[in-house]
C-alpha positions as CSV (number, residue, x, y, z in Angstrom):
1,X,96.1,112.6,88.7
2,X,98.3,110.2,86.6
3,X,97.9,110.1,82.7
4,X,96.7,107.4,81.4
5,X,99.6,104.9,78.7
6,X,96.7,105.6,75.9
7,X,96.8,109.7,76.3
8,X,99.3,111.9,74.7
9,X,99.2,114.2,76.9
10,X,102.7,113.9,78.6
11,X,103.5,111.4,76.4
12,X,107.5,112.4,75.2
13,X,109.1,110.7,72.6
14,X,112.4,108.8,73.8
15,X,115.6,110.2,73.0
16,X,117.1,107.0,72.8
17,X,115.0,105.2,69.9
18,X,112.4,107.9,69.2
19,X,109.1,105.4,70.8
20,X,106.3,106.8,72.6
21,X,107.7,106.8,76.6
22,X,104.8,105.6,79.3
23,X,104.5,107.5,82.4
24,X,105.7,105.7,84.9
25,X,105.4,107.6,88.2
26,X,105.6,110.6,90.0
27,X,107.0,112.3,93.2
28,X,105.1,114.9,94.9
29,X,106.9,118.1,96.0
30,X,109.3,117.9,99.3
31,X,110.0,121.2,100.6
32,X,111.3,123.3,98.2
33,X,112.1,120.3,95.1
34,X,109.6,120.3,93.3
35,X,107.4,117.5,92.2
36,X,109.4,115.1,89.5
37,X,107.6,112.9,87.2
38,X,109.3,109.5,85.9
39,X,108.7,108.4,81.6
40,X,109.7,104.5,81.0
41,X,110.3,103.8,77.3
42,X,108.7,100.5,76.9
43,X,110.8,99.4,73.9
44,X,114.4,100.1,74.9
45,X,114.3,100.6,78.6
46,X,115.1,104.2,78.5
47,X,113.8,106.3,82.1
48,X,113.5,110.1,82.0
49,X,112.6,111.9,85.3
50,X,111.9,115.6,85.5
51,X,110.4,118.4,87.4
52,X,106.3,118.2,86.7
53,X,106.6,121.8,85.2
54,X,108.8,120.6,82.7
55,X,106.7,117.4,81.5
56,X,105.2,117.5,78.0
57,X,102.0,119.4,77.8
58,X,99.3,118.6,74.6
59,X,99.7,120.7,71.6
């Protein structure tokens, strides 16, 4: 299931210039790495990929 650019869940903020990022893909698992998710920050370009178990999760 992907989130959608309007929910906050999984939503971080960038680290770059503090906007809202937009999911931008994921990576299912492959073997033992585990499954990575991608965040695009629409406004300054800024990507962030991490380990799905990292990602954001709503307050």
């Amino acid at each position: 299931m992907t989130p959608s650019d309007d929910s906050p869940v999984r939503r971080p903020h960038c680290v770059v210039c503090g906007a809202r990022m937009q999911y931008a893909r994921s990576v299912p698992r492959l073997g033992a790495n585990p499954a990575l998710v991608s965040y695009e920050c629409k406004r300054c370009g800024h990507v962030v990929t991490r380990p799905e178990d990292d990602a954001p999760r709503p307050d």
